[in-house]
C-alpha positions as a Markdown table, in Angstrom:
| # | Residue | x | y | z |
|---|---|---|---|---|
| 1 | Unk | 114.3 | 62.7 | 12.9 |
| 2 | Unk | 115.6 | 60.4 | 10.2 |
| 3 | Unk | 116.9 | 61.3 | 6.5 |
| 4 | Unk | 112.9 | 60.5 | 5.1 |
| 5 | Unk | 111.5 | 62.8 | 7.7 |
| 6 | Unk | 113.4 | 65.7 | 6.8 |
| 7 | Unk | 111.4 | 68.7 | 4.9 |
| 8 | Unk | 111.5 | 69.5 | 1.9 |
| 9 | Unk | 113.7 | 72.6 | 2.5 |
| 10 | Unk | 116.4 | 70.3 | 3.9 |
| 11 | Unk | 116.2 | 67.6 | 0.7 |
| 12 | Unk | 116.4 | 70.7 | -1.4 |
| 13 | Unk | 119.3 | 72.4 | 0.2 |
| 14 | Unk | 121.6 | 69.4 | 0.3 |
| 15 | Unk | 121.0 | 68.0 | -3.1 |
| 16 | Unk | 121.6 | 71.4 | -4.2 |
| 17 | Unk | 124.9 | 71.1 | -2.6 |
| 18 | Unk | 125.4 | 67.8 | -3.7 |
| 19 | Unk | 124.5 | 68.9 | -7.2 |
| 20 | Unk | 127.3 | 72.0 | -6.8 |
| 21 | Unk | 130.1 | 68.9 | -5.9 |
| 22 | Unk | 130.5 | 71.3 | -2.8 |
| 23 | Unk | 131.5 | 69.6 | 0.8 |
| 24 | Unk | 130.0 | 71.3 | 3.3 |
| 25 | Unk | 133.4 | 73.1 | 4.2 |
| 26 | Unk | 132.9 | 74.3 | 0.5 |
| 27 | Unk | 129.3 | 75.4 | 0.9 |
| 28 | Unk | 130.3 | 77.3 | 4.0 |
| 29 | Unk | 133.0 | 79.1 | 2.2 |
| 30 | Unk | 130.2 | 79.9 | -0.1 |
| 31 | Unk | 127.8 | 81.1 | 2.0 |
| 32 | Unk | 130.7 | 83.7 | 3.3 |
| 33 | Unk | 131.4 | 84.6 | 0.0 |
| 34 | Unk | 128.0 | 85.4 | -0.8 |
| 35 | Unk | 127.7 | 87.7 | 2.5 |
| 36 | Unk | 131.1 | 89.3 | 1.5 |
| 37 | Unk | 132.6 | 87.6 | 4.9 |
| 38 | Unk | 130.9 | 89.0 | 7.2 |
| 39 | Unk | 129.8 | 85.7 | 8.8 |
| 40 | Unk | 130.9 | 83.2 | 11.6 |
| 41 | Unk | 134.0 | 81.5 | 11.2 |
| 42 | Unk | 133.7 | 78.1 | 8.7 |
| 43 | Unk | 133.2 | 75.9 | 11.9 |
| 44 | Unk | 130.7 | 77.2 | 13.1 |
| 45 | Unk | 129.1 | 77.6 | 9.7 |
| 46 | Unk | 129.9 | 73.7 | 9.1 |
| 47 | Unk | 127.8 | 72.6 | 11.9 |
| 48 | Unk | 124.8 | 75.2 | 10.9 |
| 49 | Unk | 124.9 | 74.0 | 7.5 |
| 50 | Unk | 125.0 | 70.2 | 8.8 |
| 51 | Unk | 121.9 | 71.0 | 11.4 |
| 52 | Unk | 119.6 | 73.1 | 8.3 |
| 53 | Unk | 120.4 | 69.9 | 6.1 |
| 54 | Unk | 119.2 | 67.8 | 8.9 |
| 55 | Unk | 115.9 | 69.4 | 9.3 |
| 56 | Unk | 116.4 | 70.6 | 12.4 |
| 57 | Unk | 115.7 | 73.9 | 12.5 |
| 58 | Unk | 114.8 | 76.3 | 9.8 |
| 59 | Unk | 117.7 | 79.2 | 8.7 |
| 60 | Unk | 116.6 | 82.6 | 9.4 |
| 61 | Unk | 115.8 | 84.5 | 6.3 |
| 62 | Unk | 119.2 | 86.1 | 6.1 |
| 63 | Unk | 120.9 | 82.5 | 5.2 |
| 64 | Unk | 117.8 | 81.6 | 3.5 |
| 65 | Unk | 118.8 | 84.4 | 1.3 |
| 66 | Unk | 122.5 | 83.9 | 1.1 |
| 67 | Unk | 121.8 | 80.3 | 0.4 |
| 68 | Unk | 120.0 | 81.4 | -2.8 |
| 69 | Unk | 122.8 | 83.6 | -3.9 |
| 70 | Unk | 125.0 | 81.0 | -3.5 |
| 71 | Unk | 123.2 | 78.8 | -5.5 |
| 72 | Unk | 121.5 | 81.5 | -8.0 |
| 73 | Unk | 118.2 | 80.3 | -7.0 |
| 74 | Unk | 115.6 | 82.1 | -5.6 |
| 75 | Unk | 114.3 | 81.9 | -1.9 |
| 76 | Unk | 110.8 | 80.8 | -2.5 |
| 77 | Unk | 112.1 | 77.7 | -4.4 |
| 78 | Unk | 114.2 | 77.0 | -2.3 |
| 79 | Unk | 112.3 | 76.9 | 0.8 |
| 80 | Unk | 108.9 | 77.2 | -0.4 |
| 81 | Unk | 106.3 | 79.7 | 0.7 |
| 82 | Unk | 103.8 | 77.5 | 2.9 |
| 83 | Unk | 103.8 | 77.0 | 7.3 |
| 84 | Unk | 106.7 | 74.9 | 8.3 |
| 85 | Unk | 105.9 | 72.0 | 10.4 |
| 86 | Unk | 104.8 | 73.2 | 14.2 |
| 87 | Unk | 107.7 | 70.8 | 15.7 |
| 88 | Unk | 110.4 | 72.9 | 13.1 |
| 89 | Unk | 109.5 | 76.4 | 13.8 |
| 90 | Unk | 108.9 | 76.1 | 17.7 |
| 91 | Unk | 112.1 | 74.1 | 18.7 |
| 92 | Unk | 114.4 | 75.6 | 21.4 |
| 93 | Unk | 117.1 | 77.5 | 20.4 |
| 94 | Unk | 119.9 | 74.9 | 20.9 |
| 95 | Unk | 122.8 | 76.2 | 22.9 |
| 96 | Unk | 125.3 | 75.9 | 19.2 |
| 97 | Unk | 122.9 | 78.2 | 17.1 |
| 98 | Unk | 123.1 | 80.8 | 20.2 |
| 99 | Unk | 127.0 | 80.8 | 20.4 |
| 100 | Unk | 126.5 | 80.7 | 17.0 |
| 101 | Unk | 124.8 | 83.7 | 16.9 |
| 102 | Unk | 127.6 | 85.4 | 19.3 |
| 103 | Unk | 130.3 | 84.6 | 17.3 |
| 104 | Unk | 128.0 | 86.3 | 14.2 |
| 105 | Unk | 127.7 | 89.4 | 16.5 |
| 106 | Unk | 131.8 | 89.4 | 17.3 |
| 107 | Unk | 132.6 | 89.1 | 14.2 |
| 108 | Unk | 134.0 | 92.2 | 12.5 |
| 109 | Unk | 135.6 | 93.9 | 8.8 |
| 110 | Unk | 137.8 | 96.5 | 10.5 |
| 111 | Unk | 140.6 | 96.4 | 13.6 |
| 112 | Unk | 142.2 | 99.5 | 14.6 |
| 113 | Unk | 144.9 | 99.6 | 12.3 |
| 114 | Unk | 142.0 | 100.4 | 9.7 |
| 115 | Unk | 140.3 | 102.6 | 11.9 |
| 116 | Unk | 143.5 | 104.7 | 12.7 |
| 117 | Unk | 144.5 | 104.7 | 9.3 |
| 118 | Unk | 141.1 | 106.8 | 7.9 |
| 119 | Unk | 141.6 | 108.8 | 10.7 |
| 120 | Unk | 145.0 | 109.8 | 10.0 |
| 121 | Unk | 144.2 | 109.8 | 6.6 |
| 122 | Unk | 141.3 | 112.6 | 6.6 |
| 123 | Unk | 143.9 | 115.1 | 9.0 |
| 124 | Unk | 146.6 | 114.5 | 6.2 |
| 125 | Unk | 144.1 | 115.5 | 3.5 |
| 126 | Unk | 143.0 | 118.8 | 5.2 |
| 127 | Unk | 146.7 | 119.7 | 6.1 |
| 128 | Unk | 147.9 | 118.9 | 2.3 |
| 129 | Unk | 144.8 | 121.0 | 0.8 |
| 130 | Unk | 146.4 | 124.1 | 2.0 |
| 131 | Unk | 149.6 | 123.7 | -0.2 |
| 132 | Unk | 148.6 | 121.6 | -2.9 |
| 133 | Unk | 146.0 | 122.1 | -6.1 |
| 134 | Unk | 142.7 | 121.0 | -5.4 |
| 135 | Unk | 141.9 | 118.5 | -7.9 |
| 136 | Unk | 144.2 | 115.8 | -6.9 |
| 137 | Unk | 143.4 | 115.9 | -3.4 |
| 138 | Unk | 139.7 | 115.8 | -3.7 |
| 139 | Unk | 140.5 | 112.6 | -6.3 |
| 140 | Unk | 142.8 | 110.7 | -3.5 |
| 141 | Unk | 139.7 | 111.8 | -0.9 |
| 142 | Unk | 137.1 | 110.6 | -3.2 |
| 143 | Unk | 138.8 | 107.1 | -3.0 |
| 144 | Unk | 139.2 | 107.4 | 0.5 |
| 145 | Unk | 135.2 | 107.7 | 1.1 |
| 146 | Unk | 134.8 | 104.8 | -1.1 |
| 147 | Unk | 136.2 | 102.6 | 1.0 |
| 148 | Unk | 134.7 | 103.6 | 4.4 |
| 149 | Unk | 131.7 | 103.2 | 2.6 |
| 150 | Unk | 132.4 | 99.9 | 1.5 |
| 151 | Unk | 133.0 | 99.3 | 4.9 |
| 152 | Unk | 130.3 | 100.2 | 6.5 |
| 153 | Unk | 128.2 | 98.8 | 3.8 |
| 154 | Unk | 129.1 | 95.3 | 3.0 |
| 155 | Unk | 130.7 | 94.4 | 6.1 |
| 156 | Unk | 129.8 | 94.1 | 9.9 |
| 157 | Unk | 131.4 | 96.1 | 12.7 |
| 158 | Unk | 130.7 | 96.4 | 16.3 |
| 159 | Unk | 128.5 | 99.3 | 17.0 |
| 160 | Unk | 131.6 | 101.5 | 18.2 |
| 161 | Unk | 133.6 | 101.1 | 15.3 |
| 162 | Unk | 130.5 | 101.6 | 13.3 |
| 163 | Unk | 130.5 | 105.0 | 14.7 |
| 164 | Unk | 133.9 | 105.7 | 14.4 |
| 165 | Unk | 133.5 | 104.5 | 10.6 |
| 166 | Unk | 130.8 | 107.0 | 10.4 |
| 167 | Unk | 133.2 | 109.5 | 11.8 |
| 168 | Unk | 135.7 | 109.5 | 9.1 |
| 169 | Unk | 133.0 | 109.4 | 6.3 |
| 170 | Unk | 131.8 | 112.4 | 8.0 |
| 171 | Unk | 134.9 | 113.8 | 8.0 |
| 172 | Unk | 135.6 | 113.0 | 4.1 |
| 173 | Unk | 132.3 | 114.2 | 3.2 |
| 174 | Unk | 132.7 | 117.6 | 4.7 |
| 175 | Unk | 136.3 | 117.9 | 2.9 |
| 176 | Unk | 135.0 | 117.0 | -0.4 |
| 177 | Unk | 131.9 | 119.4 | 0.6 |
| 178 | Unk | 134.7 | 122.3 | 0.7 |
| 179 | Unk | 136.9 | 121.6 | -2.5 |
| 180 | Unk | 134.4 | 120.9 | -4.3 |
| 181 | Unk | 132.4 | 124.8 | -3.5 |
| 182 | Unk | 136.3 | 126.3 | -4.1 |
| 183 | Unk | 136.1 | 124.4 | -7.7 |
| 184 | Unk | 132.5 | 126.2 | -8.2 |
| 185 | Unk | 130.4 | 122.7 | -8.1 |
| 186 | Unk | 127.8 | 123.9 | -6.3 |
| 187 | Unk | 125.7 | 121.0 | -6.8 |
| 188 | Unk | 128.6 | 118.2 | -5.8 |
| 189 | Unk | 129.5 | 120.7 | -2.9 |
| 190 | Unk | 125.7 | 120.6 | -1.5 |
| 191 | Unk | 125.4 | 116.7 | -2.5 |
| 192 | Unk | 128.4 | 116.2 | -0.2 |
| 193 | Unk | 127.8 | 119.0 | 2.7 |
| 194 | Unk | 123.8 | 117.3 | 3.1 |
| 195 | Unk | 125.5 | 113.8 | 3.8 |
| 196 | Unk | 128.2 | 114.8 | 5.6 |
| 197 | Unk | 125.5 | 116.0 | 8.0 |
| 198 | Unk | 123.6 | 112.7 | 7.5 |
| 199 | Unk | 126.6 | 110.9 | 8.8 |
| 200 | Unk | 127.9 | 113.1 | 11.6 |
| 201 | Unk | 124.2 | 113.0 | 13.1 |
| 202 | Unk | 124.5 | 109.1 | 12.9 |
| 203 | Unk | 128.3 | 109.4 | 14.6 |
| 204 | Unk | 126.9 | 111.5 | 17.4 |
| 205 | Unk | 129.5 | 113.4 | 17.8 |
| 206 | Unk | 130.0 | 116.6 | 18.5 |
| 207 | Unk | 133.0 | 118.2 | 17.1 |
| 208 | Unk | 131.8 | 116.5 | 13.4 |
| 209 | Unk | 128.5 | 117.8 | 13.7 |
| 210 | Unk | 130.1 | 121.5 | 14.1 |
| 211 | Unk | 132.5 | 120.3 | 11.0 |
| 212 | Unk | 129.4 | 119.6 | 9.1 |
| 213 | Unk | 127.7 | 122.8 | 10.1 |
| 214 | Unk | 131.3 | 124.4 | 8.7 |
| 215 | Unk | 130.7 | 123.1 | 5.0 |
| 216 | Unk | 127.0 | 123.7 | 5.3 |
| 217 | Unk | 127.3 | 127.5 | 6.0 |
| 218 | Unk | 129.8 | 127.7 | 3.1 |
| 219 | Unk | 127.5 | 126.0 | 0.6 |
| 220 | Unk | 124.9 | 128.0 | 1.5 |
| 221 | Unk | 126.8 | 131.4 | 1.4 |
| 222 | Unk | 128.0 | 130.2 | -2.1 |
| 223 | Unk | 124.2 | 129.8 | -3.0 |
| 224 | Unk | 123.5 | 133.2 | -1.8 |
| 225 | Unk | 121.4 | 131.9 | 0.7 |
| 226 | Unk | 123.6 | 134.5 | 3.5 |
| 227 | Unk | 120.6 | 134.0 | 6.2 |
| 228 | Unk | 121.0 | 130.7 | 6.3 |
| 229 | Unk | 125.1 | 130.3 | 5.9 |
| 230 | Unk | 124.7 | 132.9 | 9.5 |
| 231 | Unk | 122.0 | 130.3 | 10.9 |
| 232 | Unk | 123.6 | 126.9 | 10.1 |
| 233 | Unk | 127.5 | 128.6 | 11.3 |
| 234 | Unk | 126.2 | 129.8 | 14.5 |
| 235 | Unk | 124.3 | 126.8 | 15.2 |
| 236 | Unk | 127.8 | 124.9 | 14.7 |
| 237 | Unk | 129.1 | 127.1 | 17.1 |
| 238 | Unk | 126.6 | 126.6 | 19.6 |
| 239 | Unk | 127.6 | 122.8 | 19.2 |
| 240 | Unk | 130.9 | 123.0 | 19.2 |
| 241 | Unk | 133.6 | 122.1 | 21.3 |
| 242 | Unk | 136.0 | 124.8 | 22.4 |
| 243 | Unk | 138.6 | 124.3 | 19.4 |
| 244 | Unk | 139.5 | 126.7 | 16.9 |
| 245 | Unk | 136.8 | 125.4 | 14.5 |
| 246 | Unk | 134.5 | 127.4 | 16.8 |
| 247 | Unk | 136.6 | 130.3 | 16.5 |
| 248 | Unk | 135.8 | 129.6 | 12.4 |
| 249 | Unk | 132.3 | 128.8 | 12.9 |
| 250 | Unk | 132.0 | 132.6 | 14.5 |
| 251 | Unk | 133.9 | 134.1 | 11.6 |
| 252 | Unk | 131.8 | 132.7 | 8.8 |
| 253 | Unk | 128.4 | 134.2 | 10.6 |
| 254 | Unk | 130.1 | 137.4 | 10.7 |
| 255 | Unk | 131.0 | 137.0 | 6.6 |
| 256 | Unk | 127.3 | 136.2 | 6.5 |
| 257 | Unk | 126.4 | 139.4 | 7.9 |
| 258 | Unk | 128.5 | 141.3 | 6.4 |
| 259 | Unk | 127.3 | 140.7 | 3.0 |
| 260 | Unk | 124.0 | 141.3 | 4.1 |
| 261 | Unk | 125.0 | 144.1 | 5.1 |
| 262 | Unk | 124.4 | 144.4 | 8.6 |
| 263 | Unk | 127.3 | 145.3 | 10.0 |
| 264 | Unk | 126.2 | 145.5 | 13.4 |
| 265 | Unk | 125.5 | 141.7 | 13.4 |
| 266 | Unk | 128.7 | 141.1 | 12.0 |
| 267 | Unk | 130.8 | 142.6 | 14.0 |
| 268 | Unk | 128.7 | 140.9 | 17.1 |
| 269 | Unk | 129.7 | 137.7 | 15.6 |
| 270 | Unk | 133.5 | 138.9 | 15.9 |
| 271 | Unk | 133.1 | 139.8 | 19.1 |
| 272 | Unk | 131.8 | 135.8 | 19.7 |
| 273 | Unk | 134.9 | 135.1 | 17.4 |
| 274 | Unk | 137.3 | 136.5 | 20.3 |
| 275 | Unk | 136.0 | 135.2 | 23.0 |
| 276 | Unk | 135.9 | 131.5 | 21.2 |
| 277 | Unk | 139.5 | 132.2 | 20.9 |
| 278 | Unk | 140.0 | 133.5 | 24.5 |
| 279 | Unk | 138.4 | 129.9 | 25.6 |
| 280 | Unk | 140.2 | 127.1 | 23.6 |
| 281 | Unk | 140.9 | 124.5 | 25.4 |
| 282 | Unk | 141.6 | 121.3 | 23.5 |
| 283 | Unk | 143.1 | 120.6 | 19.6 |
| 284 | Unk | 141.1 | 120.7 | 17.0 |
| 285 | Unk | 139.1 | 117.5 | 15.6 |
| 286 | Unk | 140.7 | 117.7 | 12.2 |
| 287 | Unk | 142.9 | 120.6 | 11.8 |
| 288 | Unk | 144.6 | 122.6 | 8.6 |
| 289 | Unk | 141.2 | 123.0 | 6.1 |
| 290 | Unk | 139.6 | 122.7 | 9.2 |
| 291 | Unk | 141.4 | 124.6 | 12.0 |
| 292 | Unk | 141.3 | 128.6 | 12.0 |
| 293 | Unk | 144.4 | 130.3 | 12.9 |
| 294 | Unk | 145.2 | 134.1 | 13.5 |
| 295 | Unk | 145.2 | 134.8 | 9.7 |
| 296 | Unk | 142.7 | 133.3 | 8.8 |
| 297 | Unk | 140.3 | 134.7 | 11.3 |
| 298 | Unk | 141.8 | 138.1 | 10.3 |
| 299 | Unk | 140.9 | 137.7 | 7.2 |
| 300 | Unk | 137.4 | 137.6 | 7.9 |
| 301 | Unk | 137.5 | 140.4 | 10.4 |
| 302 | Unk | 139.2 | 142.4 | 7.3 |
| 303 | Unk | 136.2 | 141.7 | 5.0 |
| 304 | Unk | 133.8 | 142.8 | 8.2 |
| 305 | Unk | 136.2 | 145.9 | 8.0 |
| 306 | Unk | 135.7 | 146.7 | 3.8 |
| 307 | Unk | 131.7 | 146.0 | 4.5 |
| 308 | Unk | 132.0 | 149.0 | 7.3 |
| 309 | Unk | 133.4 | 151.2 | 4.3 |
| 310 | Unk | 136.8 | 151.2 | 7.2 |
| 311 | Unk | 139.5 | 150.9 | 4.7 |
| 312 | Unk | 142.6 | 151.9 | 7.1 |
| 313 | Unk | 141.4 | 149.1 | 9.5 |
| 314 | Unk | 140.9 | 146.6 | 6.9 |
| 315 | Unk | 144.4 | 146.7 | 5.2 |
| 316 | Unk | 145.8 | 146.6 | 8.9 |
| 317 | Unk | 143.6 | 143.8 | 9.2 |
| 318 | Unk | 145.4 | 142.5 | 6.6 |
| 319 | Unk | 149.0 | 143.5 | 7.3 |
| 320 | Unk | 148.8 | 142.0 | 10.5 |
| 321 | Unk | 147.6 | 138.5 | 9.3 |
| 322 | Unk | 150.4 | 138.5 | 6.6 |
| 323 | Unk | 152.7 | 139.4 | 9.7 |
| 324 | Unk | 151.1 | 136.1 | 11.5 |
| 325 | Unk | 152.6 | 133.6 | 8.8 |
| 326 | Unk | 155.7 | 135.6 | 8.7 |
| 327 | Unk | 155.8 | 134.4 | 12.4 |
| 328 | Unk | 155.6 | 130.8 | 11.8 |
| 329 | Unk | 151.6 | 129.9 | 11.3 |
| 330 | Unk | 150.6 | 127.4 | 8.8 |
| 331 | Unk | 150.5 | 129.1 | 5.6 |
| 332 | Unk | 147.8 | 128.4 | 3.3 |
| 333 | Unk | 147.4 | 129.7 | -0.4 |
| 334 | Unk | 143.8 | 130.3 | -0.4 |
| 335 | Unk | 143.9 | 132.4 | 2.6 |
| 336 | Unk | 147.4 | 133.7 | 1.7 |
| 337 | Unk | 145.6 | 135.1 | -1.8 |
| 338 | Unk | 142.3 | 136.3 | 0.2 |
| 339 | Unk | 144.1 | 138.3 | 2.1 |
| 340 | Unk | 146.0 | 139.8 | -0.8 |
| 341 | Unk | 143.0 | 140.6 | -2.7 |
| 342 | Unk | 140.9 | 142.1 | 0.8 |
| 343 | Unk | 144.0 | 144.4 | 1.1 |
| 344 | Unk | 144.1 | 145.6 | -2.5 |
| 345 | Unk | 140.5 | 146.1 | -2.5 |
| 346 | Unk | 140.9 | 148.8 | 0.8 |
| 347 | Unk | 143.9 | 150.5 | -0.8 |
| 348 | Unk | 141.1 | 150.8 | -4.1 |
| 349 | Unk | 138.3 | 151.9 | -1.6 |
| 350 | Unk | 141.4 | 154.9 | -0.7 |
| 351 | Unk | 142.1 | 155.0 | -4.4 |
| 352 | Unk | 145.9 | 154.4 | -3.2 |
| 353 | Unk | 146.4 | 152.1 | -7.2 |
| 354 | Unk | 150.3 | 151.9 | -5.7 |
| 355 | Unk | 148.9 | 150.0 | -3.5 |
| 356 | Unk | 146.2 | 148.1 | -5.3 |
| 357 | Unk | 148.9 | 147.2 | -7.6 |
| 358 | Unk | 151.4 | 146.2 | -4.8 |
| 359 | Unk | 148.7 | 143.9 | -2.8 |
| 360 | Unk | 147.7 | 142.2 | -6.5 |
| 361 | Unk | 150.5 | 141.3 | -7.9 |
| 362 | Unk | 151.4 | 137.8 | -6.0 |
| 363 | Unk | 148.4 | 136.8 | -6.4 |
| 364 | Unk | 148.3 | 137.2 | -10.2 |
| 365 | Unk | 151.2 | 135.7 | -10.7 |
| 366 | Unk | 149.7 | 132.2 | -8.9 |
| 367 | Unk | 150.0 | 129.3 | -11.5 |
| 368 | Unk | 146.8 | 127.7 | -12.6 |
| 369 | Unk | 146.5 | 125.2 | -10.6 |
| 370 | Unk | 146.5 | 127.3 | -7.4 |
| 371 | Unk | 143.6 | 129.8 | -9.4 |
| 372 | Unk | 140.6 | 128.8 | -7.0 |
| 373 | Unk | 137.0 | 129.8 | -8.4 |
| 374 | Unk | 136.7 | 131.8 | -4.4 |
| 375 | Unk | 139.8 | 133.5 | -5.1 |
| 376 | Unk | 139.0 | 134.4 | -9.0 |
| 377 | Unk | 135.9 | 135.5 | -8.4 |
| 378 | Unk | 137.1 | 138.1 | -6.1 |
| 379 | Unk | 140.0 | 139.2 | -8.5 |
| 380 | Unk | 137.1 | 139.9 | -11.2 |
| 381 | Unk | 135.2 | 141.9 | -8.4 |
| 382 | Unk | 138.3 | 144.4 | -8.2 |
| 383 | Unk | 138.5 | 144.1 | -11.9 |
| 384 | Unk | 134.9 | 145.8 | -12.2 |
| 385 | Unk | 135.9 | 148.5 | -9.7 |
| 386 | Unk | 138.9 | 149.5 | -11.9 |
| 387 | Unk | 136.8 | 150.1 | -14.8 |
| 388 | Unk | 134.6 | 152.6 | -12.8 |
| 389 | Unk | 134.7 | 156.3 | -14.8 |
| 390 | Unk | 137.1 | 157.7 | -12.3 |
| 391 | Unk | 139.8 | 155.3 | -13.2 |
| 392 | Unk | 139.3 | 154.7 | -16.7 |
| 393 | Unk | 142.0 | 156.9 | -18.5 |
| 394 | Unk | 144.6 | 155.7 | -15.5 |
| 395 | Unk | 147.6 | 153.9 | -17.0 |
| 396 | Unk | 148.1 | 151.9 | -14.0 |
| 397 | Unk | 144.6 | 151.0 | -13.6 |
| 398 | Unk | 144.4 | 150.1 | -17.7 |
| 399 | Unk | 147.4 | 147.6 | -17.1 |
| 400 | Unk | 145.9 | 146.1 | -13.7 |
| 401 | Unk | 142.5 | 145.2 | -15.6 |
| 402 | Unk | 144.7 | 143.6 | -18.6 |
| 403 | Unk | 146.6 | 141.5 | -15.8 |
| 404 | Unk | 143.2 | 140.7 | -14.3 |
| 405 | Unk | 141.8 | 139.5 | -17.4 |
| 406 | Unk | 144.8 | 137.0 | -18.1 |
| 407 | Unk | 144.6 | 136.0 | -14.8 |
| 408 | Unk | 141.1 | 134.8 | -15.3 |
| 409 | Unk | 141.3 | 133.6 | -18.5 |
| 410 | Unk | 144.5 | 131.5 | -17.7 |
| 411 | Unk | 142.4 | 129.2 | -14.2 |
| 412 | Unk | 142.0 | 126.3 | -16.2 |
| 413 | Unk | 139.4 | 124.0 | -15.0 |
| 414 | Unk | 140.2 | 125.1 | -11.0 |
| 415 | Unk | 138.2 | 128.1 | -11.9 |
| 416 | Unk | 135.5 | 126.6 | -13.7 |
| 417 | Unk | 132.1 | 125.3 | -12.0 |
| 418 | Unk | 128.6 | 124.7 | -12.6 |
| 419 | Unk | 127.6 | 128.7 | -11.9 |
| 420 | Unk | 126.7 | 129.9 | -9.2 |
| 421 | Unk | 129.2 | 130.2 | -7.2 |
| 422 | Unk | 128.6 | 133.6 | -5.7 |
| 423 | Unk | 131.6 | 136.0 | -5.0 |
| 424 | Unk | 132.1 | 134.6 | -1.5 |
| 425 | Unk | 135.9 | 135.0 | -0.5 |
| 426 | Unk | 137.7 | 131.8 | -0.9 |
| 427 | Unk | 138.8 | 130.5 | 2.8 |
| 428 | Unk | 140.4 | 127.6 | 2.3 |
């Protein structure tokens, strides 16, 4: 085919080019640009650019359209609309456009160093949330999701680290699902638990789908929707892995029973929560937020324990989870004040105030920053019981409702949401 045979596409694409003062290294660099780099490398770009000016075979409609970004003009002008000619669009594949092709599909935005590094990244997150205020971890997460999903969005992987990708985003999701429902945004917390989901479905992978089923349960507990938060954590369970996130899942359907009151389902589910813990056999996917310990699950067998109006067993509930990060286990604030609060509400249910007053007082004292809307809520809960007539003229009782009252009016934005948060205990 010579230069005056050429279709009209072709004339059009070079003197574009020509009109740019681009080389055709230059207008290869420029189609990579326009695909955000996610092409073949620039030789084998050079010699597709040097074949589509030469008529020989049409680009597909992905470089038709990266060649009218480049230029800021649009397709249909550039190639036109009408049937190519029969000899164009029925030539053989050449063997250049098909390794061509190959080195398209090889190509990749991530290595492992980048993979490894969100990985890493998400486990550090959920370790730190335990100790630190919520706010600035969720902002260092937030920026963490944005760039998975600017990976996985304007780049090309291979399908495995595609999945992986997913993974973390997943991951991030589910932890942003969390702080966000302890902050009291509901409707971020939902948002972020529904994609989370989305994503882990898409991974395939097991031990994120239970994660996901984690957050989901929360949000919906938080939302008063208890049937569901049992459904959704029992269905994680059923799909998890033998970690202690299944040991977690089976604790949040029995706080889902409980405050529906049927305590016969929940303590069912605790039953399901020792033998989950009797069968662990690997570490767990993400750990800290996301791992559930000795005290943790006590706590929740403690709030099973208030439900069954069994105050004695409740506060040893208690006393024996305090005992377990005495002993060494990761200690964690949110818990650490859940428990507090649990155990102050049984000594209140045994109208023992020495004791309500004796379980409160850490807890009051946290600073602001530590004050999450979970933990607050439940505080305001005990504060409503100690202004019940049988307490009302006590001095002790007077003084705790004072102290209750700064304590809530001094949470700062960690205790402020968008309503609704429901008076679920905190379980960070």
């Amino acid at each position: 085919m010579t230069a005056g045979d050429a279709p009209a596409w072709a004339v059009r694409l070079r003197a574009e080019r020509e009109k740019q003062l681009w080389a055709v290294p230059e207008m290869a660099r420029q189609l990579r640009h326009a695909a955000g780099g996610a092409l073949p490398d620039l030789d084998s770009l050079v010699r597709m650019i040097k074949k589509w000016e030469a008529g020989k075979h049409l680009p597909g409609e992905r470089y038709q359209l990266l060649y009218g970004r480049a230029f800021g003009i649009s397709r249909e002008h550039l190639f036109g609309t009408g049937a190519q000619p029969a000899e164009i669009l029925a030539a053989p594949l050449g063997a250049d456009e098909v390794a061509d092709f190959g080195a398209w599909a090889e190509a990749t935005n991530v290595g492992p160093g980048t993979l490894g590094y969100y990985a890493g990244a998400v486990n550090r997150l959920a370790h730190d949330y335990l100790h630190q205020p919520p706010d600035p971890v969720r902002v260092r997460a937030a920026e963490l999701t944005r760039g998975v999903f600017g990976l996985v969005q304007n780049g090309r992987q291979r399908l495995d680290q595609t999945r992986e990708l997913y993974g973390s985003a997943a991951k991030l999701c589910a932890f942003t699902a969390w702080a966000c429902g302890d902050l009291g945004q509901m409707q971020a917390a939902d948002a972020h638990a529904r994609t989370a989901m989305i994503l882990a479905e898409q991974a395939d992978l097991l031990p994120v789908r239970a994660l996901a089923f984690s957050v989901q349960s929360k949000t919906a507990f938080w939302d008063k929707r208890h049937t569901e938060a049992a459904v959704l954590a029992r269905r994680g369970y059923e799909c998890s892995p033998n970690d202690t996130m299944k040991v977690f899942l089976a604790c949040q359907e029995a706080d889902a029973w409980q405050e529906l009151g049927d305590v016969p389902r929940a303590l069912e589910a605790l039953r399901s929560v020792d033998r989950a813990r009797a069968e662990i056999d690997r570490d767990d996917e993400v750990g800290g937020l996301f791992s559930c310990g000795l005290a943790r699950q006590l706590n929740y067998t403690m709030t099973v324990r208030l439900r069954a109006a069994d105050p004695a067993a409740a506060i040893a509930s208690a006393e024996q989870a305090l005992e377990a990060y005495r002993q060494g286990e990761e200690w964690a604030y949110g818990t650490w004040a859940q428990i507090r609060v649990g155990m102050a509400h049984g000594y209140l249910l045994l109208r023992e105030l020495e004791g309500v007053n004796t379980a409160l007082a850490p807890v009051l004292a946290q600073p602001p920053d530590l004050r999450l809307a979970t933990v607050v809520t439940r505080v305001a809960e005990l504060g409503r019981l100690l202004a019940q007539t049988r307490y009302r003229d006590d001095p002790l009782a007077r003084s705790l409702r004072e102290q209750i009252d700064e304590y809530r009016a001094g949470k700062q934005a960690v205790g402020r949401g968008e309503g609704g948060a429901g008076d679920r205990v905190s379980d960070a």
